[in-house]
Structure formats: C-alpha cells, structure tokens
Backbone bond lengths (Angstrom), bond angles and torsions (degrees), N, CA, C in turn:
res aa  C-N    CA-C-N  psi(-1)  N-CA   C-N-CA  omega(-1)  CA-C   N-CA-C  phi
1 X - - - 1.458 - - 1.528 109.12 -
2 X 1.225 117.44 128.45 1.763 128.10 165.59 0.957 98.78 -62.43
3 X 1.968 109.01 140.68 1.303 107.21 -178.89 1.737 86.90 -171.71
4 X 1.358 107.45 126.73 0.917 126.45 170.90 1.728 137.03 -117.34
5 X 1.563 119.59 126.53 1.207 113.83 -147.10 1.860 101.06 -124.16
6 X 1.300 103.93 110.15 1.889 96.73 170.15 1.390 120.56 -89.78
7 X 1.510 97.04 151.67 1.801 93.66 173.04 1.510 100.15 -179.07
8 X 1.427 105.77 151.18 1.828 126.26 -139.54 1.360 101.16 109.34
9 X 0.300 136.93 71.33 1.863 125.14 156.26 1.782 103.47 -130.39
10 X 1.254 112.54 173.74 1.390 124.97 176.27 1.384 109.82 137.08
11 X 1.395 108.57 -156.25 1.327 116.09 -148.96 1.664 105.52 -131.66
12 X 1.513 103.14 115.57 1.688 116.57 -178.37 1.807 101.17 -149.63
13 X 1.863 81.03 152.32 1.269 93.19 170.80 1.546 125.33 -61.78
14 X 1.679 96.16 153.33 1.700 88.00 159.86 1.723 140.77 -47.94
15 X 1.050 119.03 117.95 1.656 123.09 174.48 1.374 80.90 109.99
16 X 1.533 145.21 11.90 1.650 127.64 157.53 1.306 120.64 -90.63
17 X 1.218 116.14 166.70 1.327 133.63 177.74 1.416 132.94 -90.96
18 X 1.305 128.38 135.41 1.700 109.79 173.56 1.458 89.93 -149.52
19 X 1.690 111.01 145.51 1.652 116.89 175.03 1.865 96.18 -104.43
20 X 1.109 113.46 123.56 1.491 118.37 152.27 1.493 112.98 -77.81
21 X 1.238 114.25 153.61 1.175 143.71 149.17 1.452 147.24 -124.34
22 X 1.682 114.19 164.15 2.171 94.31 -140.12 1.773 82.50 -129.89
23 X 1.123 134.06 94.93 1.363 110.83 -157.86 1.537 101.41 -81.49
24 X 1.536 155.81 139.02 1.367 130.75 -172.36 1.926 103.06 -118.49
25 X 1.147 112.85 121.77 1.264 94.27 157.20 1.776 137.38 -119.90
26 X 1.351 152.04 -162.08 1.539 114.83 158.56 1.675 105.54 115.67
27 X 1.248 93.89 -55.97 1.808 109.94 -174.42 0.981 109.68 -135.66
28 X 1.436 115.49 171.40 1.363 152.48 160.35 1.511 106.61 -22.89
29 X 0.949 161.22 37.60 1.422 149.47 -153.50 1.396 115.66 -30.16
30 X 1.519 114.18 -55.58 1.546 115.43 -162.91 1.646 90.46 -93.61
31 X 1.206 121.45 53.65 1.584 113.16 164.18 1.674 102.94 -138.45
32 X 1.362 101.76 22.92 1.550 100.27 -176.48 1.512 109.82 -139.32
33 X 1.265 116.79 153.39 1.317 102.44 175.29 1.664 110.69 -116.75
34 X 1.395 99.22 144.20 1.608 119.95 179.67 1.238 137.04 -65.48
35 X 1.236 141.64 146.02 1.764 110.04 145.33 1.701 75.24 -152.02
36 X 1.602 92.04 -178.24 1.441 119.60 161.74 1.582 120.29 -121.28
37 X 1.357 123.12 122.99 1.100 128.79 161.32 1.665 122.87 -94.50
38 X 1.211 120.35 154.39 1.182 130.49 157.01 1.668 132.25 -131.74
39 X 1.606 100.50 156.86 2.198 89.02 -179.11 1.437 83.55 -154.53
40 X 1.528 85.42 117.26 2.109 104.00 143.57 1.435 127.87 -55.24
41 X 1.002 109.56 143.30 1.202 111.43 154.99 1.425 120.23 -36.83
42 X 1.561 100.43 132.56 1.750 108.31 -178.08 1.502 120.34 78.39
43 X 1.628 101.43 -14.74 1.848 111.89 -170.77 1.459 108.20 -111.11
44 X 1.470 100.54 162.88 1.544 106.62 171.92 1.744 132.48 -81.45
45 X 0.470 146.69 103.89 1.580 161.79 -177.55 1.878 84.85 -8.60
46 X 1.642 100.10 142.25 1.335 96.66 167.12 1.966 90.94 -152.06
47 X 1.523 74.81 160.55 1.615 93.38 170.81 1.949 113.70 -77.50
48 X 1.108 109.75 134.58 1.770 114.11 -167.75 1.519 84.95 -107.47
49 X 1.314 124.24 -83.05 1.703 135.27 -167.74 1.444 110.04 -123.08
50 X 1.593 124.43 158.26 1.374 150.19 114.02 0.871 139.44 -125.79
51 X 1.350 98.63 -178.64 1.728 112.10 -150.96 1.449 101.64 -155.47
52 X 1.291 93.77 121.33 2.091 108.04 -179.55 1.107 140.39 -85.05
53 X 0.986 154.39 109.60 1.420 138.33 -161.33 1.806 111.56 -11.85
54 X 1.217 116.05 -49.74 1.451 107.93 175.47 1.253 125.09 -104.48
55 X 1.563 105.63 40.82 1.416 103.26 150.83 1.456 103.98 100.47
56 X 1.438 102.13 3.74 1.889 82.59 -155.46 2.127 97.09 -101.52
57 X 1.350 123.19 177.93 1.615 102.47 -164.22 1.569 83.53 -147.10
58 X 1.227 99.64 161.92 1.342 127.14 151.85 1.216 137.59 -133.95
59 X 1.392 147.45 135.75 1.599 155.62 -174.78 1.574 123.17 -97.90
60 X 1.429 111.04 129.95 1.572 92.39 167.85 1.721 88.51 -64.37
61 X 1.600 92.65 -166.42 1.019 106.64 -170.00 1.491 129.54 -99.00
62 X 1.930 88.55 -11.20 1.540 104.61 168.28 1.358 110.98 -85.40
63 X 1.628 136.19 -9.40 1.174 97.59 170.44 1.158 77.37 -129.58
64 X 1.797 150.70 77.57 1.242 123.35 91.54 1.780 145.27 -26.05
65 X 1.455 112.89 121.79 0.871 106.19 -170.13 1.675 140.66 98.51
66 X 1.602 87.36 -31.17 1.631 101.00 160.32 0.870 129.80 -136.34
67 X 1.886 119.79 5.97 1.925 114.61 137.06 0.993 111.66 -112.48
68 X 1.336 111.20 173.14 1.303 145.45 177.76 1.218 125.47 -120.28
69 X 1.342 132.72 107.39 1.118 133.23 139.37 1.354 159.69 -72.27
70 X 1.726 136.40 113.88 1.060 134.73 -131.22 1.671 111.12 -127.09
71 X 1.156 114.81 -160.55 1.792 114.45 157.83 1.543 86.66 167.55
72 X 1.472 87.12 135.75 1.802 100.35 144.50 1.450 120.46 -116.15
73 X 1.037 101.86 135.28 1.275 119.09 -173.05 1.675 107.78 -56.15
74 X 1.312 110.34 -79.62 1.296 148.01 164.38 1.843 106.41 -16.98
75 X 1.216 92.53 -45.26 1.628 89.11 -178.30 1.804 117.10 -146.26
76 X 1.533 85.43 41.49 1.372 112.01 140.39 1.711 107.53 63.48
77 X 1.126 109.38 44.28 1.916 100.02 -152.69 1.785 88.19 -155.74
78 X 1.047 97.88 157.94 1.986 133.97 -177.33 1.711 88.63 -123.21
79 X 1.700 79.53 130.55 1.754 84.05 140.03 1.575 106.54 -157.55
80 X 1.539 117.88 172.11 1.080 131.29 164.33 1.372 102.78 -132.41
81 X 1.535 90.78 141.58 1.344 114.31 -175.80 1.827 106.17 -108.19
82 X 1.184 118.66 96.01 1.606 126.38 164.43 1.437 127.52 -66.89
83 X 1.332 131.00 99.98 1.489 134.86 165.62 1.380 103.70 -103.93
84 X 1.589 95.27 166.10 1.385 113.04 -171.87 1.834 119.13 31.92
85 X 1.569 99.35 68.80 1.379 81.59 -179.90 1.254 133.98 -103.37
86 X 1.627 133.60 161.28 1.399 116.72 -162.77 1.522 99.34 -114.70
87 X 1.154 132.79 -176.36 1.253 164.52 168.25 1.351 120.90 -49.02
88 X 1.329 101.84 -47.04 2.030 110.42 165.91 1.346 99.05 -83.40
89 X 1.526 142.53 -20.81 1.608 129.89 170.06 1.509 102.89 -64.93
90 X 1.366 136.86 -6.21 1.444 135.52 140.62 1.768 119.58 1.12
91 X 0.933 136.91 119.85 1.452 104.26 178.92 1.545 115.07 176.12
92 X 1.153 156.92 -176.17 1.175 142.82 -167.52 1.961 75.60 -140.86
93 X 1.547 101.45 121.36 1.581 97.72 -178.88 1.593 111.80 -120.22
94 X 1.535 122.07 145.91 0.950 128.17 172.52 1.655 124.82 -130.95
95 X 1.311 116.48 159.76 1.111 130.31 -175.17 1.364 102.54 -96.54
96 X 1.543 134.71 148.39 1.490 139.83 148.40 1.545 120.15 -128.43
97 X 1.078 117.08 -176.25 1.647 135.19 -173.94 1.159 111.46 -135.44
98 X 1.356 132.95 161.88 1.290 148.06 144.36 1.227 111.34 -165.44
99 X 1.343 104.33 159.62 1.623 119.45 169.90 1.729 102.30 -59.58
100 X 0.945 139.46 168.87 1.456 147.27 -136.40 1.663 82.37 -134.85
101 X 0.959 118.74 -7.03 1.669 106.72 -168.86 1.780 106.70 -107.93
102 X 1.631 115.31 -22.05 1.038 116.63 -161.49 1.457 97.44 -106.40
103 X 1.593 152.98 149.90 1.050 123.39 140.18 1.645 164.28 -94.79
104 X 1.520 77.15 25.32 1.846 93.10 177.10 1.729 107.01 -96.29
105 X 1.114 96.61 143.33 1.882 92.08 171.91 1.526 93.58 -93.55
106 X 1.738 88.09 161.41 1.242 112.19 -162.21 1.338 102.70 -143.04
107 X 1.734 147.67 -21.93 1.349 121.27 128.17 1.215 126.37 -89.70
108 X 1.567 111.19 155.59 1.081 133.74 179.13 1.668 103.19 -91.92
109 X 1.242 118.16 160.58 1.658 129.26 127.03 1.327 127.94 -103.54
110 X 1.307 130.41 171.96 1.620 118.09 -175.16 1.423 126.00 -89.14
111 X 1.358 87.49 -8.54 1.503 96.93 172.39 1.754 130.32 97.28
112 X 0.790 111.59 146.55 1.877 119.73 -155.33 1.539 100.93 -121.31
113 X 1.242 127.18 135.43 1.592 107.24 177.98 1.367 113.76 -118.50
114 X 1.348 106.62 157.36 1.949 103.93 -168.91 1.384 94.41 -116.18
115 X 1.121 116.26 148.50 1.272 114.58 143.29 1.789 126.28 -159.79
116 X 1.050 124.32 139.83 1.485 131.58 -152.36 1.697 96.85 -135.39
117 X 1.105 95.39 131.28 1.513 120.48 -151.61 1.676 78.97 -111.28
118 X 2.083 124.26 156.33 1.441 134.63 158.82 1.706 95.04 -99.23
C-alpha cells in the first residue's frame, strides 16, 4: 500500500526556516514524481514545488527563490527546505506522488502544518 507520511511543520517567526519531510513507502520511490502542495484556511489548495523522476523542479512563483525542493532516492523521502518565511507561507502542507506519465496525483499525505507568525 502507498503511503505517504509528512513531518517538519510548526511554528516560526517570519524570515525563519523549517525543512519538511515526505517519508514514502509502498513503491518504487524514484519512479514517481513529487511535489508539495499547500491550502489556508478559506483558500484553495495550490501547488508550491516539483520534482521529477530526474531531478528536475518547479516553483510557484511565490516561493521562488526561497524553497527548495529535494528527494532521496535511497531513503525514500521528499523534502522542502523553507527560508525566509512569511506569514501567507501559513498553511496546512502536503506532499503527493504520481506516476510521471499521468498528470493528476494520486497519493496523498495527511499533512504537516506551518505556520509563521510577523
């Protein structure tokens, strides 16, 4: 069974840092591709980062520049790395999967929550 597990989350000031992590177990890890989403309260779920089977990523555009998105292969896990964070990076965040061929994800994790106080 796919099953995906977050953790990092909590509570820091603005301009701090926190690394999430996506723990994966079930499958293949490096045959799927990643991202992390997050949604505020009152808002719609959005895509933050991915990451492709080969490594390659993409950013919204609000946090260009101050996350990072990662994977190890080897030990089966996502992370994002958060700098400089603000107040709207607030958010209840999650990790997903999919096959690299399809483009809807299809696991979930339950989710990790951030939140960054001014």
């Amino acid at each position: 069974q796919v099953q995906l597990v977050e953790s990092g989350g909590g509570s820091v000031q603005s301009g701090g840092s926190l690394r999430l992590s996506c723990a994966a177990s079930g499958y293949t890890h490096s045959s799927y591709c990643m991202g992390w989403f997050r949604q505020a309260p009152g808002k719609e779920r959005e895509g933050v980062a991915h990451i492709d089977s080969n490594g390659r990523t993409s950013y919204a555009d609000s946090v260009k520049g101050r996350f990072t998105i990662s994977r190890d292969n080897a030990k089966n896990t996502l992370f994002l790395q958060m700098n400089s964070l603000k107040p709207e990076d607030t958010a209840m965040y999650y990790c997903a999967a999919r096959w690299c061929t399809v483009r809807e994800y299809s696991t979930w994790g339950q989710g990790t929550q951030v939140t960054v106080s001014s």
